[in-house]
C-alpha positions in Angstrom: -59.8 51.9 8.6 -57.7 51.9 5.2 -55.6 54.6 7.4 -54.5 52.5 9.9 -54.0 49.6 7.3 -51.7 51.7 5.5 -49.8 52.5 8.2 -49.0 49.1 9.1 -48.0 47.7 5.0 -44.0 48.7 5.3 -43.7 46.2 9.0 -45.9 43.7 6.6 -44.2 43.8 3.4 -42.1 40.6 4.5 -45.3 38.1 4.8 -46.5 39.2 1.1 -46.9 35.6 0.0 -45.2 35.3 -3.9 -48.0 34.6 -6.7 -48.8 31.5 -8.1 -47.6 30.0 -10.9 -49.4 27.6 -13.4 -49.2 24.1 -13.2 -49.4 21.8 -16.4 -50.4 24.3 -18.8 -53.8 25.4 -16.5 -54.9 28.5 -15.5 -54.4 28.3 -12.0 -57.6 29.9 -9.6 -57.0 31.0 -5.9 -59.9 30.6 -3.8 -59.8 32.0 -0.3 -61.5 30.5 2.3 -62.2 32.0 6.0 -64.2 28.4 7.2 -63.5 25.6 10.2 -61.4 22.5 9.9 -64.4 20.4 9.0 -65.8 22.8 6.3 -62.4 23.3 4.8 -62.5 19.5 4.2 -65.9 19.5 2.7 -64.5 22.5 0.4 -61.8 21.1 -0.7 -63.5 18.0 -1.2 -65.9 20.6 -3.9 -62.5 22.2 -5.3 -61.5 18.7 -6.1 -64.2 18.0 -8.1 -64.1 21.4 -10.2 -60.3 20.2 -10.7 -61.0 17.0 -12.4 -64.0 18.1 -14.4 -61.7 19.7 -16.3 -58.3 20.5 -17.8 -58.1 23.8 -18.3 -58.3 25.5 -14.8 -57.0 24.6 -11.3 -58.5 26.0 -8.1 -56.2 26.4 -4.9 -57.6 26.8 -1.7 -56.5 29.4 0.7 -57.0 29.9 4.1 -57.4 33.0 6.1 -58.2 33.0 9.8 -61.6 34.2 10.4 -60.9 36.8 12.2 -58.5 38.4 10.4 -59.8 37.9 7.5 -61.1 40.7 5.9 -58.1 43.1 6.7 -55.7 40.5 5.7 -57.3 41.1 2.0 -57.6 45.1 2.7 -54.0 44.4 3.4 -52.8 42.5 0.3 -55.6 45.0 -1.8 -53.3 47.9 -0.4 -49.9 46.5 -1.5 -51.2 45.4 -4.9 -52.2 49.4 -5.3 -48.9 50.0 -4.3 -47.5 48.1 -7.1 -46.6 45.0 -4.6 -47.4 41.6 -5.5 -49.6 40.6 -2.5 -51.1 37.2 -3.9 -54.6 38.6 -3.7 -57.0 36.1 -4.2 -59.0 36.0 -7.4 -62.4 34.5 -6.1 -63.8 33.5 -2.4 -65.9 33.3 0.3 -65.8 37.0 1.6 -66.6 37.7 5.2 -70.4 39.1 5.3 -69.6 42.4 7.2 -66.9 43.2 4.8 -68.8 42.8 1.7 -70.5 46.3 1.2 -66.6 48.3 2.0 -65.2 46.0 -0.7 -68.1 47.0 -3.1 -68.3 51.0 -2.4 -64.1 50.7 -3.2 -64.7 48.7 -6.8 -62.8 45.9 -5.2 -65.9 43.2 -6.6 -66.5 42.4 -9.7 -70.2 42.7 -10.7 -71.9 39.3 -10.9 -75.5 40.9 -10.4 -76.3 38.6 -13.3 -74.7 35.7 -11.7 -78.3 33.8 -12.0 -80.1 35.0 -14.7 -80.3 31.7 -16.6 -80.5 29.2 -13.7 -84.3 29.0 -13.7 -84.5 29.6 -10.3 -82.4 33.0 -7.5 -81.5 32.7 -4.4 -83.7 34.1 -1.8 -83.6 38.2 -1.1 -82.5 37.1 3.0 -79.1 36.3 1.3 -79.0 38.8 -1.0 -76.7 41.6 -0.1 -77.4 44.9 -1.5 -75.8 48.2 -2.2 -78.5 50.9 -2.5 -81.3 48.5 -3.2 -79.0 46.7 -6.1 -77.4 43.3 -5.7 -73.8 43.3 -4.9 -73.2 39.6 -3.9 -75.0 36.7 -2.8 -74.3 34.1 -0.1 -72.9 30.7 -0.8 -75.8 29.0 1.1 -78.9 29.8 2.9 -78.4 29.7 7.1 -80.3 30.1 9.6 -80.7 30.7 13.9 -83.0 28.0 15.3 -83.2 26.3 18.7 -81.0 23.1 19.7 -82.2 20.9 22.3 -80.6 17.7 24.0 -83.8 15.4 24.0 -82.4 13.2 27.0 -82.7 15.8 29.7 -86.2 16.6 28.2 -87.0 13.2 28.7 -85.1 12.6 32.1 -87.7 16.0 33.2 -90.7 14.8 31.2 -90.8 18.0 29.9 -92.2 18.0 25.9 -89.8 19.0 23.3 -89.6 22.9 21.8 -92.1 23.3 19.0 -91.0 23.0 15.5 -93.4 25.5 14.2 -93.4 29.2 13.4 -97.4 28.8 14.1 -96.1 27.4 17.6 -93.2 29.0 18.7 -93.3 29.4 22.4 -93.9 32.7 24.2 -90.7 34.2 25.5 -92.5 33.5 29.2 -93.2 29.7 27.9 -89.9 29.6 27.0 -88.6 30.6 30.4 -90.9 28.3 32.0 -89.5 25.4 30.3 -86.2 26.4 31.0 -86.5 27.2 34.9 -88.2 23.2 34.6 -84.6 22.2 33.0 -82.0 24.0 35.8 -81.2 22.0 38.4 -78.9 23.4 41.3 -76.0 21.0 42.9 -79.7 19.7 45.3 -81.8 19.4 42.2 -84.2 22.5 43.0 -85.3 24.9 40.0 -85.4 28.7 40.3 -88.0 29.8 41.9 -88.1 26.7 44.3 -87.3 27.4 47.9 -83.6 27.1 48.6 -82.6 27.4 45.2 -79.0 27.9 45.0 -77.8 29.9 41.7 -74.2 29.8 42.9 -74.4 26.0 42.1 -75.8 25.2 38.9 -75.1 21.8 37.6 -78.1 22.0 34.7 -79.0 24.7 32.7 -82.3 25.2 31.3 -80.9 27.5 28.0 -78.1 29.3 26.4 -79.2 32.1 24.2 -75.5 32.8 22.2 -74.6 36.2 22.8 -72.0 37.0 20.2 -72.7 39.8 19.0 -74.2 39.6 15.3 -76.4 36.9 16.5 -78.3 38.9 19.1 -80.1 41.1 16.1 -82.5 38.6 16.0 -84.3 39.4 19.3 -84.7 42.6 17.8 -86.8 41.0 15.0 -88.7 38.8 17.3 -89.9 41.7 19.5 -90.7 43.8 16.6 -88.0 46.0 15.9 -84.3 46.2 14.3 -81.2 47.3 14.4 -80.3 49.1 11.7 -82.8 50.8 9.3 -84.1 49.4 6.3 -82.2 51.5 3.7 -78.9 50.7 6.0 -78.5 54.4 6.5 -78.3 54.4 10.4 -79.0 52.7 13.6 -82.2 51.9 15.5 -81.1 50.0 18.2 -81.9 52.7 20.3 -85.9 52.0 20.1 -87.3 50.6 23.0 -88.1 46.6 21.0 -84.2 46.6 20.6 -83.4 47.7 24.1 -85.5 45.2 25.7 -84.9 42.6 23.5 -81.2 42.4 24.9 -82.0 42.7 28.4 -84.7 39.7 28.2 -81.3 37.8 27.0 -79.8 39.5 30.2 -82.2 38.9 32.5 -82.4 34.7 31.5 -78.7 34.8 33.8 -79.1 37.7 36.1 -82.4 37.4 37.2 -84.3 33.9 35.9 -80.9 31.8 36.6 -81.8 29.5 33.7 -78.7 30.4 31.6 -74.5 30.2 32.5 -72.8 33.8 32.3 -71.8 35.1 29.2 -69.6 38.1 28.0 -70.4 37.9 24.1 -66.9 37.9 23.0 -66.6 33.8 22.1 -68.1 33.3 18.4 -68.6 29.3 20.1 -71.8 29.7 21.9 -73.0 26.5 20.8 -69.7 24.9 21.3 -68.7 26.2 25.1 -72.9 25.5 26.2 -74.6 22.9 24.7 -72.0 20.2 23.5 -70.9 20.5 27.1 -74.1 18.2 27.5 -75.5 20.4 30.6 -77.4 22.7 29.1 -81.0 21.7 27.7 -81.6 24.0 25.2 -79.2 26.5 22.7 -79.8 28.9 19.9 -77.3 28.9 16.8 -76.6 28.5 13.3 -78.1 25.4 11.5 -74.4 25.1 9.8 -73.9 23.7 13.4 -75.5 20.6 12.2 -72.2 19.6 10.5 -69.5 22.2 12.0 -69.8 20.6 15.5 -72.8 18.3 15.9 -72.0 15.8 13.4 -69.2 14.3 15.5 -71.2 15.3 19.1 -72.2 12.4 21.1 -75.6 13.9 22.1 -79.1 13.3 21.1 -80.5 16.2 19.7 -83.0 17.5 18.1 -84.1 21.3 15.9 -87.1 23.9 16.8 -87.4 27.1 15.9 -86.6 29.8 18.3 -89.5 31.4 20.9 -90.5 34.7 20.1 -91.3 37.8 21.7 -94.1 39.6 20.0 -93.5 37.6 16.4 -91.8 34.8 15.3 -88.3 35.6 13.3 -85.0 34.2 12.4 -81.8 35.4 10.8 -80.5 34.3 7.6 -76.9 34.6 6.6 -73.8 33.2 5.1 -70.7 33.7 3.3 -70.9 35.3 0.0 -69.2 33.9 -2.9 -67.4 36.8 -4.5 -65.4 37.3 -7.6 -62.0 40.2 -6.6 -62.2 43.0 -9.5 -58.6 42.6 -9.8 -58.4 39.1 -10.7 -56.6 38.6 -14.0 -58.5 35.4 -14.7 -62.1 37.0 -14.4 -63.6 35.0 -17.0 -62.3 31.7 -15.5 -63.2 32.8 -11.9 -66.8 33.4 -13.2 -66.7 29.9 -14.6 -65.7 28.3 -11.1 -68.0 30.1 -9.3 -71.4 29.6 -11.1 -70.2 25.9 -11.2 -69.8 26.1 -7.1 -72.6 27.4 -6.5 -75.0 24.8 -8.0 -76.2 23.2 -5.3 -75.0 19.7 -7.0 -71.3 20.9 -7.2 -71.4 21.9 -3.8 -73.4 19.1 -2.2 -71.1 17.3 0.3 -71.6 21.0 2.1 -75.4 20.7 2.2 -74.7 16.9 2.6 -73.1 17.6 5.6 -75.2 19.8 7.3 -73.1 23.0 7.0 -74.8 24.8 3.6 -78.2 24.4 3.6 -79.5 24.8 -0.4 -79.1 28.5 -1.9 -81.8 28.8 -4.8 -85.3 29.4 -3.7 -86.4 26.3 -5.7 -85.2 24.0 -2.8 -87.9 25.9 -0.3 -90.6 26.2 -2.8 -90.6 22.8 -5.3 -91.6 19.3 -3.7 -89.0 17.6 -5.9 -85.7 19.6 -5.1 -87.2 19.4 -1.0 -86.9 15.9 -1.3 -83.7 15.9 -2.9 -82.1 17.8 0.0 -83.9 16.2 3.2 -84.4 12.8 2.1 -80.8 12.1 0.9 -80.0 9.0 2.7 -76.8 10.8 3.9 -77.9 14.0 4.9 -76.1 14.9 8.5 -79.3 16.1 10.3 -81.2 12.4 11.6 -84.5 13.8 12.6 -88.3 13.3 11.4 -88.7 14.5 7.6 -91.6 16.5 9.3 -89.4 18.2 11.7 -86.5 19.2 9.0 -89.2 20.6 6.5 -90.9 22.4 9.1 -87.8 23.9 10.8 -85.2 24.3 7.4 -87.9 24.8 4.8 -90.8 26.3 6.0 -89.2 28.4 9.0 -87.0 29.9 6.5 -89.5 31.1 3.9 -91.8 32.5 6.8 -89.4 33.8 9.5 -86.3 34.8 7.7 -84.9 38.1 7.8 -81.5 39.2 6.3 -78.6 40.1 9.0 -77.8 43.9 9.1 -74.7 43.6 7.3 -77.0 42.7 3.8 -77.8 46.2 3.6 -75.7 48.0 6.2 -72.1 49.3 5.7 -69.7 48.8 8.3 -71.2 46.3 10.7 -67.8 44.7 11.5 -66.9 48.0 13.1 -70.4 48.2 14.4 -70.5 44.7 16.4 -66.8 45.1 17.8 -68.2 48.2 19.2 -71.7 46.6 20.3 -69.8 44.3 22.0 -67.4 46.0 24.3 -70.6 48.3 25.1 -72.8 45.1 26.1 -70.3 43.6 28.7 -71.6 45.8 31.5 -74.8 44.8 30.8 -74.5 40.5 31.2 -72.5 41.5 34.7 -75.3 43.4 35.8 -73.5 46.5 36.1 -75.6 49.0 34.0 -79.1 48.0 32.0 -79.3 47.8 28.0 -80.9 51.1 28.9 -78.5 52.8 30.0 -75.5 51.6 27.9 -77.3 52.0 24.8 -78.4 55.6 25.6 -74.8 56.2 26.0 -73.0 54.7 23.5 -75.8 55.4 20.9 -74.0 57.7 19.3 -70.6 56.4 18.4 -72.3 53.3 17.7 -74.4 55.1 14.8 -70.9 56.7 13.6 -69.8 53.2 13.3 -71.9 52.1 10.3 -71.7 55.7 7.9 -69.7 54.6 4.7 -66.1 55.6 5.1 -64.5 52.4 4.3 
């Protein structure tokens, strides 16, 4: 990877952006940022705060496109090596796959101890690790869980999902439900006689198929990915394999879910706000990325399981760029951000939910999150504790790229390798038999 980086830094050299320079007598802080319109705003809206708390440091915001963001910072990391200034950020959000190449290259500084005297860490799901030793933690704790659109479960008079991980459908309930809530252009389900799958107007579900998210089938059915240690890949054991062709199989053969290819990171977005589709998995930062301003009525559940109930936790980490020349300053900012009260319009809004374990475990920091008059999520107190608080402490298991090298590399690869597999073309089977291999190569440490 830093090969083909390097080879591209002379045709780049003419977007290096100049440094910064101070403003009234402050140390001046560049934070980049990789999040949506609507979290940019609630960040800022954070930054703002830090700003006028204070007169001796400014924070600046900088966005970076999600998806180029991590080799846009390889990219300015390269130049400043070369003895080019390249504006390189001094703290951030850093894009989770990317997190254990920076580490193995020294380009994070260590803030292992980032929590020693706050009474309270945040949980290990979000804690990502380089040979069993903390490296960085996430900004937030996020989840998968189910979405549903209560009016077409009431139009059907079909019950809504189960908010439990003690009663997490069945994958067949699951189904059931969902062949209940597709309707063809003449109303029939699947299974019904004339059933017409060319002519869906309803969908029953919408499992998101980009990529990182599908790992969690592999938990539910009782298997993985990637090994424990992150030293290779195990998503050639048979709970992996037929994990993703169960998420195959709910379009090519139970006709309860629209066609997808995996490539679109806006599951949620391109199924379920289109208001025909009953039910949808995704992140609960959906809650304020795209829900907020949604003119459906939804509700949360925690997602069916296969053999065992699971979900994935993940988000952003909050990391502090070894070659910062304000490293004591950037430490400052970000143990401030990260208190959940410095950062609450995020968790306010639905997009963070709370970092520390104290605000899973202790009644009066519960409270304090999901019975704030303005949190985003409008549901029954019962229903958020059980599905945010509860769900979480049970169910969640940290995404691959916690503990794995390379998963960026790893998922690009996944996904081109999956596409034969929604059309029908090949099984899971068969394309993960031969792609197995270079898929394995994908994730050994060579940054």
């Amino acid at each position: 990877m830093m090969k083909r980086i390097l080879a591209l830094l002379m045709a780049m050299m003419l977007l290096t952006a100049p440094a910064l320079a101070e403003t009234d007598g402050r140390t001046r802080l560049v934070y980049s940022y990789w999040g949506t319109a609507d979290e940019a705003k609630s960040t800022q809206a954070s930054l703002d705060a830090y700003n006028a708390s204070q007169d001796e440091v400014y924070v600046e915001l900088m966005l970076i496109p999600n998806e180029s963001y991590t080799s846009e910072l390889q990219r300015r990391n390269a130049l400043n090596t070369m003895g080019i200034e390249a504006n390189m950020p001094d703290c951030g959000i850093m894009q989770e796959s990317g997190v254990l190449g920076f580490a193995a290259n020294g380009l994070l500084a260590d803030v292992s101890a980032m929590y020693a005297e706050a009474g309270s860490a945040p949980m290990d799901c979000v804690t990502f690790k380089r040979g069993g030793t903390p490296v960085a933690y996430s900004s937030s704790t996020g989840t998968l869980i189910l979405y549903y659109n209560r009016d077409i479960f009431d139009a059907a008079g079909v019950a809504y999902p189960p908010t439990t991980a003690e009663s997490a459908w069945t994958w067949e309930e699951f189904i059931e439900v969902a062949r209940q809530l597709t309707l063809d252009q003449n109303g029939l389900h699947p299974g019904d006689e004339g059933f017409d799958p060319e002519h869906i107007v309803q969908y029953g579900c919408a499992v998101d198929h980009f990529t990182w998210q599908l790992e969690v089938w592999a938990h539910a059915n009782g298997g993985r990915w990637f090994a424990e240690d992150g030293s290779g890949c195990v998503i050639n054991r048979p709970e992996a394999i037929e994990a993703i062709q169960r998420i195959a199989d709910l379009t090519l053969k139970e006709h309860v879910q629209p066609f997808s290819d995996g490539t679109s990171a806006n599951g949620l977005q391109d199924s379920f706000l289109n208001g025909n589709v009953a039910m949808a998995t995704g992140g609960t930062w959906n809650i304020g990325t795209c829900l907020g301003s949604a003119d459906i009525n939804y509700g949360i559940a925690v997602l069916p399981k296969m053999t065992n109930a699971a979900t994935i936790a993940t988000s952003g980490p909050q990391v502090i760029f070894s070659r910062s020349k304000q490293m004591d300053a950037a430490f400052d900012f970000i143990r401030w951000y990260t208190k959940e009260e410095n950062c609450w319009p995020l968790i306010e809004s639905g997009i963070w939910m709370p970092l520390l374990q104290k605000y899973y475990t202790n009644e009066d920091y519960i409270n304090q999150w999901l019975q704030d008059p303005d949190f985003a999520l409008k549901d029954d107190y019962t229903v958020a504790r059980s599905v945010l608080v509860d769900y979480t402490l049970s169910c969640a298991v940290s995404a691959g790229w916690y503990y794995t090298p390379n998963t960026n590399l790893f998922m690009e690869a996944l996904c081109e390798t999956l596409k034969p597999v929604w059309t029908g073309e090949q099984t899971a089977q068969e394309v993960i038999d031969a792609a197995f291999d270079e898929l394995n190569k994908t994730i050994q440490e060579d940054f």
